[in-house]
C-alpha positions in Angstrom: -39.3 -59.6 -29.6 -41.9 -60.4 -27.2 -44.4 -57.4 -26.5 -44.0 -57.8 -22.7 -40.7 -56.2 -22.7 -41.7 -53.6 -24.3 -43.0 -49.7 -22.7 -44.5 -47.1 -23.7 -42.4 -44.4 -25.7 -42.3 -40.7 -24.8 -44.4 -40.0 -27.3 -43.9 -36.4 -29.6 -47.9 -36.6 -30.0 -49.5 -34.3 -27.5 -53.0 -36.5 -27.6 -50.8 -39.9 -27.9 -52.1 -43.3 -29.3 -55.0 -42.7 -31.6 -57.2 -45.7 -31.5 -59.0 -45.5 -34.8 -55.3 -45.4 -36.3 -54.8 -48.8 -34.7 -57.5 -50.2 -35.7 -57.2 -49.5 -39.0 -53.7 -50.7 -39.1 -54.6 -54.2 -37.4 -57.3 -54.3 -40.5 -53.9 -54.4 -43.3 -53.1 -58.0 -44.2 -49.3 -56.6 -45.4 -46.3 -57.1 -42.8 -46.2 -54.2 -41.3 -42.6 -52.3 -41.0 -40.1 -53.2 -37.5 -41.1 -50.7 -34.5 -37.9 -48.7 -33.3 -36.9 -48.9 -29.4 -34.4 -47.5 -27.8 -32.0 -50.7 -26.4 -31.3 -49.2 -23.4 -34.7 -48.3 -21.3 -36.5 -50.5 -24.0 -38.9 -47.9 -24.4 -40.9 -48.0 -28.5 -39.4 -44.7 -30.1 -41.2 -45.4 -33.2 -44.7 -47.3 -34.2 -46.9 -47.5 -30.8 -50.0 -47.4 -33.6 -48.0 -50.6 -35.0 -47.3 -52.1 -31.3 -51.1 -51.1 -30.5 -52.3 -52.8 -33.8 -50.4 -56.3 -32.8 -51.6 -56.4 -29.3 -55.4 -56.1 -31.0 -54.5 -58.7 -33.2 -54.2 -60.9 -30.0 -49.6 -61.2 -31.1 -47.4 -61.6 -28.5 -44.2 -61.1 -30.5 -43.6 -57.9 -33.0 -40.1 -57.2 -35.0 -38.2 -54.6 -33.2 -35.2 -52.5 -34.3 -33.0 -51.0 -31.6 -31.6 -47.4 -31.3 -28.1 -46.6 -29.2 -28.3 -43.2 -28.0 -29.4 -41.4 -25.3 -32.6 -40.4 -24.3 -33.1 -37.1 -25.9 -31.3 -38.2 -29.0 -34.3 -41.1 -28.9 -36.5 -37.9 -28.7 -34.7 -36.1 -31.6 -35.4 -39.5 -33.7 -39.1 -40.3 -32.9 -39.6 -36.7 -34.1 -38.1 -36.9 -37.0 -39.7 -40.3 -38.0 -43.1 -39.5 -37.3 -42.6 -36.2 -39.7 -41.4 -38.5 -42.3 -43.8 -41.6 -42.8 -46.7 -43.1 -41.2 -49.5 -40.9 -39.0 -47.8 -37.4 -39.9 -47.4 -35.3 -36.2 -50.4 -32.3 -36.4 -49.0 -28.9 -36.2 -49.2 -28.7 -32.7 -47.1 -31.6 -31.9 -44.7 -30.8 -33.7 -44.3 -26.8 -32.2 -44.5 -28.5 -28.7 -41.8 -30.9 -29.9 -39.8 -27.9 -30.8 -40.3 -26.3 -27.8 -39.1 -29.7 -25.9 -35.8 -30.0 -28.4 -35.4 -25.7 -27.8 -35.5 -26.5 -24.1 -33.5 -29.9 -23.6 -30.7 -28.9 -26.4 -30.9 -24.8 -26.9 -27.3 -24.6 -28.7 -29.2 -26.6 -31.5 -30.0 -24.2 -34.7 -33.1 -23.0 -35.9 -32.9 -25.0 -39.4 -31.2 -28.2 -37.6 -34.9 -27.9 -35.1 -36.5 -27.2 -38.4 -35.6 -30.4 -40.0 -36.2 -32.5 -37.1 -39.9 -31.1 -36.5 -40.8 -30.6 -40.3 -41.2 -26.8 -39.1 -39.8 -23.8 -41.0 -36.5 -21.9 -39.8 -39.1 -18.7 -39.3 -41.4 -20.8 -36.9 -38.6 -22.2 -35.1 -36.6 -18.8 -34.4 -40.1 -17.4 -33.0 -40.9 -20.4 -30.5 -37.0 -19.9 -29.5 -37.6 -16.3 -28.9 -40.7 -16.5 -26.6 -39.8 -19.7 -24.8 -36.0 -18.3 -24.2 -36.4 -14.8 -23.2 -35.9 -15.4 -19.7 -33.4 -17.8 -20.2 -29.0 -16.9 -20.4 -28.4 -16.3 -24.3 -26.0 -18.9 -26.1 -23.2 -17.2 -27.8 -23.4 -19.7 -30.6 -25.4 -22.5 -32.0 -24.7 -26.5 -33.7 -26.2 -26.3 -37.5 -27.4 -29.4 -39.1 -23.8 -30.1 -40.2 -22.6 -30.7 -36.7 -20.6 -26.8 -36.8 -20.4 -24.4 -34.0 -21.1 -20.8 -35.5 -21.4 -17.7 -33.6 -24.8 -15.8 -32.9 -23.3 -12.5 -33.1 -22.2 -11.1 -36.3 -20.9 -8.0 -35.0 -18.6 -9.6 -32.5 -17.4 -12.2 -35.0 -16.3 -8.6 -36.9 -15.0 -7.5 -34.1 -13.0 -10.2 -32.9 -11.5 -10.7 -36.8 -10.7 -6.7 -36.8 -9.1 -7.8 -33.2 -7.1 -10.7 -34.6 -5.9 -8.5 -38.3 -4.6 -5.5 -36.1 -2.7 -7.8 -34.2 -1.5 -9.9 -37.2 -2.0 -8.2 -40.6 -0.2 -11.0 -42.5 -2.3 -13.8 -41.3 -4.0 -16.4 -43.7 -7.9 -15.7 -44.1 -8.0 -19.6 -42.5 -5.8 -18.6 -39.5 -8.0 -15.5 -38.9 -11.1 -17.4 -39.4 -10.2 -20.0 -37.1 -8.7 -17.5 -34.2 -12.3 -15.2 -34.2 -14.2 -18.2 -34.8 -15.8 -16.5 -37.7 -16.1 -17.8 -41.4 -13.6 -17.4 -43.9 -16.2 -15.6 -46.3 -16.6 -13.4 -42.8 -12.8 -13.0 -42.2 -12.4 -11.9 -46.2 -15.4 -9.4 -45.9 -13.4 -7.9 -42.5 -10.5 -7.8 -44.2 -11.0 -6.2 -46.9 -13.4 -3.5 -45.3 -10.3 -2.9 -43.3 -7.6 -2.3 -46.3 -10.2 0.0 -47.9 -10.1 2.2 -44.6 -13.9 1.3 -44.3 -15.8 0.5 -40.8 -15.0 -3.2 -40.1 -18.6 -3.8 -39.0 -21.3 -4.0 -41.9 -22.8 -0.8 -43.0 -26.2 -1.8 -42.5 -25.0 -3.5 -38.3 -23.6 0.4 -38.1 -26.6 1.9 -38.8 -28.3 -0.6 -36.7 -25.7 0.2 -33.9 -25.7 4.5 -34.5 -29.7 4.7 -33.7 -32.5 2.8 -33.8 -35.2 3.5 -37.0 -38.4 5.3 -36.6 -40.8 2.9 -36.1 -42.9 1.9 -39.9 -45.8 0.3 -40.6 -44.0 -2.9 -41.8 -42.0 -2.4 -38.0 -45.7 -2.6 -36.1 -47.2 -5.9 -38.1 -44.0 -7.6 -37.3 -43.8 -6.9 -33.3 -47.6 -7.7 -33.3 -46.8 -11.1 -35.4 -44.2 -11.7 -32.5 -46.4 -10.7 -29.9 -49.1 -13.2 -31.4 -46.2 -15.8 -31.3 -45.4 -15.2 -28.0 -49.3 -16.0 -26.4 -49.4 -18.9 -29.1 -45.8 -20.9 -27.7 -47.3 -19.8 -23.9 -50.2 -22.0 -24.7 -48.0 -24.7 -26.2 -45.8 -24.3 -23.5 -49.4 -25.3 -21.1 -50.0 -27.7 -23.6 -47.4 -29.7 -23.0 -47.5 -29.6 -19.2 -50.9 -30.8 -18.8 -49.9 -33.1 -21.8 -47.2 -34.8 -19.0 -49.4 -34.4 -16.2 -49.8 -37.8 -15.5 -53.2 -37.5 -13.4 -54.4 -36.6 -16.9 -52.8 -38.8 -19.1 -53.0 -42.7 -17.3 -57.1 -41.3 -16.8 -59.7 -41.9 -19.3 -61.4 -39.0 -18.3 -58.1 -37.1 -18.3 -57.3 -38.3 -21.7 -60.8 -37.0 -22.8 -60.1 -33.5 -21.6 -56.7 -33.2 -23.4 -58.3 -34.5 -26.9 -61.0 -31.8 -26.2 -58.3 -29.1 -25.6 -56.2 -29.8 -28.1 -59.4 -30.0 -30.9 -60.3 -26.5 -29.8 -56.9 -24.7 -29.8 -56.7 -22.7 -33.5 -53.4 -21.7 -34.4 -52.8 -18.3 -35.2 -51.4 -18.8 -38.4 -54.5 -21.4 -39.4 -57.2 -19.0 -38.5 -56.9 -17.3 -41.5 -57.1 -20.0 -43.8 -60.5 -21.6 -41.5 -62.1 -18.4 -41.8 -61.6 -18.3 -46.1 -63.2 -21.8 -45.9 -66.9 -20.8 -44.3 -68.4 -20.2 -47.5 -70.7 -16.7 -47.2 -73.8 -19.0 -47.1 -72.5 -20.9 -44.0 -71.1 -17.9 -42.5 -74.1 -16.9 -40.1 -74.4 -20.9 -38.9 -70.7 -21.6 -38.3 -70.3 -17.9 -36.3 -73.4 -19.3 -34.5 -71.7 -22.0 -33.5 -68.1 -20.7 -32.8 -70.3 -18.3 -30.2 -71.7 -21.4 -28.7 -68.4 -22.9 -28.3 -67.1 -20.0 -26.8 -70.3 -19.9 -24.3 -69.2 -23.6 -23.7 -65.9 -22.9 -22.9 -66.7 -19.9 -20.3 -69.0 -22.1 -18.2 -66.3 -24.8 -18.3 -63.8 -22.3 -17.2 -66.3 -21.2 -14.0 -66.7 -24.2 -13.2 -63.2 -25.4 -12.7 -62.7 -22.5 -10.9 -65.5 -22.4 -8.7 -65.2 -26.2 -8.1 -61.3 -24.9 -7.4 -62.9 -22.0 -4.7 -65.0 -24.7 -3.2 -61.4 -26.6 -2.5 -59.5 -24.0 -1.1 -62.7 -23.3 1.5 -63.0 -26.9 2.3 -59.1 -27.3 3.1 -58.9 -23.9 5.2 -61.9 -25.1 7.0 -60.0 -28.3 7.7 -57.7 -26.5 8.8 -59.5 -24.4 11.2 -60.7 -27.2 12.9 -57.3 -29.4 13.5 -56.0 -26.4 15.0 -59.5 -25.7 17.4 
């Protein structure tokens, strides 16, 4: 296919072509694998390094395979492939890709995200929680198999106890299927219920009858949530200036967002950093993490005094149109 007709994909990678990558691509002498665009807005899903790499090489024409779908299914793809092969997506990318996919498809589950953004279950349930919270609650989510399932074990219990009062005799299928609960679910309910026992689990009853006092183990896990709560907020910023596109068609703009994105630290990579300063190199790298953080600070005044400096300017404008 002639390049031409080709645009620019919305990219999963936060920072988006990296030129050394192309370079060194349009250095291999091997054919390189077909690009993947979506057919209908023509738009590269997958291999803008490779597209970069053939316009270097001065080609006009690059092989092309097309994807049917819609547009956030061409999302869900480019994802995926760019966790599987070629340039691997950094960490960030793909928790702001999560983010995108919790946003644009929020009935989709935890390990179905997982598995598209090469994220665990854990980290995906924790960018749904802080990203969601303001949002309405789905009652029930799509797995990776394509199946609804409830959210809510204890109504699923409820709604089988519901459906085996008002027909005892009932296959465990048939009562499965009218609580929309699992068969293994609809046995458990069952049988809890010929025993004379709670239908609910004895460990949701507790849960239900009063809350725990709070433990050690309780605190380390809401301040593990409250860390993942400021860390998807600055994804969440991430991605907005990433979209911004005063920032992203500008040199300049493109500069700031590499330089962001090289000095954001994951919370759950700190750690690991801070075991690699060997004791030696301590004093010198803390020196310099200062620095950075002094570099940072005057950054930040300036923007906002150049920001103060803006707001005077237009209310003095304004003053004077209405003099």
């Amino acid at each position: 296919m002639h390049i031409k007709l080709l645009k620019r994909g919305d990219s999963p990678r936060v920072l988006g072509v990296d030129a050394d990558h192309v370079r060194r691509l349009a250095e291999v002498e091997t054919e390189l694998p077909p690009i993947l665009v979506h057919r209908e807005t023509m738009r590269v899903i997958d291999g803008m390094h490779r597209l970069g790499a053939a316009i270097l090489n001065g080609r006009q024409m690059i092989d092309v395979c097309f994807f049917e779908g819609s547009e956030e299914s061409a999302f869900l793809v480019a994802v995926r492939a760019n966790t599987a092969h070629g340039m691997p997506l950094s960490l960030q990318d793909r928790r702001v890709a999560a983010l995108r996919i919790l946003e644009s498809r929020p009935g989709m589950s935890d390990r179905a995200i997982a598995e598209v953004t090469g994220l665990s279950a854990k980290t995906v349930a924790g960018l749904r929680r802080c990203s969601t919270a303001d949002s309405p609650q789905l009652n029930a989510r799509i797995g990776k198999d394509g199946r609804r399932r409830p959210l809510n074990a204890e109504e699923g219990r409820l709604r089988a106890a519901r459906v085996i009062a008002a027909n005892p005799d009932a296959s465990l299928r048939k009562i499965a299927q009218d609580a929309a609960v699992s068969v293994g679910t609809a046995h458990a309910v069952r049988q809890r219920i010929r025993r004379g026992e709670d239908p609910m689990a004895p460990r949701t009853t507790e849960r239900i009858g009063g809350a725990a006092p709070a433990t050690a183990a309780e605190a380390t896990a809401e301040a593990r949530r409250r860390r993942a709560g400021q860390e998807a907020d600055v994804l969440l910023r991430l991605r907005s200036l990433q979209r911004d596109p005063s920032l992203r068609l500008s040199e300049a703009g493109r500069h700031l967002l590499r330089w962001i994105h090289g000095h954001m630290i994951a919370q759950d990579m700190r750690a690991d950093l801070v075991d690699a300063v060997p004791t030696h190199l301590a004093p010198i790298v803390a020196d310099m993490a200062l620095q950075c953080a002094e570099i940072w600070n005057d950054f930040a005044h300036d923007v906002q005094e150049r920001m103060r400096e803006q707001s005077e300017r237009t209310q003095t404008g304004g003053r004077t149109w209405n003099g």
